[in-house]
N, C-alpha and C positions, 0 to 999 in steps of 0.2 A: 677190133670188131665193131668199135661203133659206128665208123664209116661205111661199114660192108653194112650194117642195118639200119643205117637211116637211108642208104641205097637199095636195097629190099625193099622198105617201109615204100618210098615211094613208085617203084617198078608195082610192084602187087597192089597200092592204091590206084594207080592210073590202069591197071589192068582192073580191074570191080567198076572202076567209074564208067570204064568204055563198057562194059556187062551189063550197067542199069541202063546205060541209054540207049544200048539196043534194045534192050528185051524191060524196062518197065519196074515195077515191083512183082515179080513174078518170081519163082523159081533159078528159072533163068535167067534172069537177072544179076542170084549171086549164087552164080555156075552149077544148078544145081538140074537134074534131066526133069524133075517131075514135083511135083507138091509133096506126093503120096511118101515117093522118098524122104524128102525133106523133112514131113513129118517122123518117118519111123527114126529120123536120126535123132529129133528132138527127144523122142521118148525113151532110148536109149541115154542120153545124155544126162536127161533127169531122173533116172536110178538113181545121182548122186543125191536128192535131196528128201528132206523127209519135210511131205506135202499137207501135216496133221496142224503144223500149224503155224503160222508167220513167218516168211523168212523172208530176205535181201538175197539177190541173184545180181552179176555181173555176164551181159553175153557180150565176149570179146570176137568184134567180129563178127556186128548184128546186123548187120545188111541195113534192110526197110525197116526191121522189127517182127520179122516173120513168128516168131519164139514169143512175142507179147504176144502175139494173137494166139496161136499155140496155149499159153497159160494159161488167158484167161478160158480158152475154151476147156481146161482140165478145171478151170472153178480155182486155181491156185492164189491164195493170197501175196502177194509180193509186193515188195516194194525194187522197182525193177532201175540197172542203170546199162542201158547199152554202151557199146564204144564198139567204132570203127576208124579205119586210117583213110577212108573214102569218104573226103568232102559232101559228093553227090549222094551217099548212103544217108549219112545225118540228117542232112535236108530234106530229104524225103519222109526219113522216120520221123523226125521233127512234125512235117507238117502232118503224117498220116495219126501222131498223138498229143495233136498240142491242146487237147481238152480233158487228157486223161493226170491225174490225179498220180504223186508216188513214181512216178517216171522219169527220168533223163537219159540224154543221147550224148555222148560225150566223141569229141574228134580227138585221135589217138590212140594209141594200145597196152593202155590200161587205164582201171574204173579212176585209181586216184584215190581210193579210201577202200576202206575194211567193206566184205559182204561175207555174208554166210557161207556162197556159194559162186565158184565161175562155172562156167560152160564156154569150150569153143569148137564151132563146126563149121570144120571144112579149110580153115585158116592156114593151114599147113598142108595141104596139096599144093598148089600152084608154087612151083619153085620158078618157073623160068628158064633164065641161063643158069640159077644156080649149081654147081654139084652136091652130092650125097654129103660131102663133110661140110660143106659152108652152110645147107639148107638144115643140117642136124644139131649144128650151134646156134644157130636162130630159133630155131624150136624149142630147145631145152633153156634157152634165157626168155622164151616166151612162159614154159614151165614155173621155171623160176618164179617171173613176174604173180602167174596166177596162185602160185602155193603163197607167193608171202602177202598175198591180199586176201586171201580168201581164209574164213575160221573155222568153217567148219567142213570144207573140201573142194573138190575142183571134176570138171569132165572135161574130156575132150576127141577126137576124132581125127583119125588119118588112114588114107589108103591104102590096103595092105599089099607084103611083098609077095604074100600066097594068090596075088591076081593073074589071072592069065597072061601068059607071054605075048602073047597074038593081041591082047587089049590094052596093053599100057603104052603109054605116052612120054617121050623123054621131056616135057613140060611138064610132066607133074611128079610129085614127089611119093613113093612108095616104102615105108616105114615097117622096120620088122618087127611085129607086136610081141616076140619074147623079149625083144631088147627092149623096147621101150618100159615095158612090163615092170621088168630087173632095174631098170631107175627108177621107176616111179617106187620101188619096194624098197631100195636101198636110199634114196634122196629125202622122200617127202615124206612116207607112211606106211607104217606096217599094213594099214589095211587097205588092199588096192585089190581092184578086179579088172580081168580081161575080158570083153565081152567080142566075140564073135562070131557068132551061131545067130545072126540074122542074114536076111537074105540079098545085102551090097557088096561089095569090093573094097568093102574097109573095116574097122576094129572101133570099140569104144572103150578107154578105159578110164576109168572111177576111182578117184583117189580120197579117201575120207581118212579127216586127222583124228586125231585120240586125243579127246578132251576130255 
């Protein structure tokens, strides 16, 4: 497997770097159709955290930093560490926070040390050439990755297989949120939620540990 994922890692990084250069720090940038969406996924994501008072977030998978500007506009205190596997993404985020205070952008796919909290959105679509079982072992070792850094829980996001027939794309990867559900309950944590009764063509589920 490590071959097959350090051959992902860079297929999907050079796929994000060609997205920021065409389209900027925008949205579309890191493949996303609109702002508005982008935000509602945010705020779905961070149901996993409790916002009353101080905590560390890792977003795996941070593009420009779109999620920093997202927090501070919730007023959230953080101490934040992005990570991406797109050279072009860092650099950007870098220069768009390099006065900000409690920050790092880190190149790779993962924080590297303990947070309270991850978040990944959107990280797990773009399969590629992969098929369903190869892009399904990459994702549950990306799981992995996020449950054993994270102390006090993890989110994340994928598009669902309840999507229209007529609108899906064999490049991207559509995820059956009972299944996933059923690991994340059996793997990581009795306390986990399915969230899909917002208005995209994806799921968010919330996994929080028992401390």
């Amino acid at each position: 497997m490590a071959e097959s994922k350090d051959e992902i890692l860079k297929d999907v990084a050079n796929y994000y770097a060609g997205r920021i250069a065409e389209h900027g720090q925008t949205a579309a940038g890191v493949d996303w159709n609109s702002q508005a969406g982008q935000f509602m996924r945010f705020n779905q994501l961070l149901k996993v955290v409790d916002a009353s008072k101080p905590y560390s977030i890792a977003d795996i998978g941070c593009g420009y930093g779109a999620l920093l500007d997202h927090l501070a506009q919730l007023g959230h205190a953080t101490r934040y560490v992005g990570v991406d596997i797109a050279l072009p993404m860092i650099e950007a985020a870098r220069s768009r926070f390099a006065a900000s205070s409690g920050v790092a952008f880190k190149l790779g796919n993962s924080p590297g040390e303990i947070v309270d909290y991850s978040v990944a959105s959107g990280i797990f679509n773009v399969r590629l050439g992969r098929t369903d079982e190869e892009w399904l072992a990459y994702l549950i070792e990306a799981l992995d990755m996020m449950n054993a850094t994270s102390r006090k829980g993890f989110s994340f996001n994928c598009l669902t297989s309840y999507s229209d027939a007529d609108r899906m794309r064999s490049d991207l990867y559509y995820a059956n949120p009972p299944d996933l559900f059923d690991l994340c309950k059996r793997r990581y944590s009795r306390q986990v939620a399915l969230l899909h009764d917002y208005e995209l063509y994806e799921f968010t589920i919330i996994v929080r540990k028992q401390l």
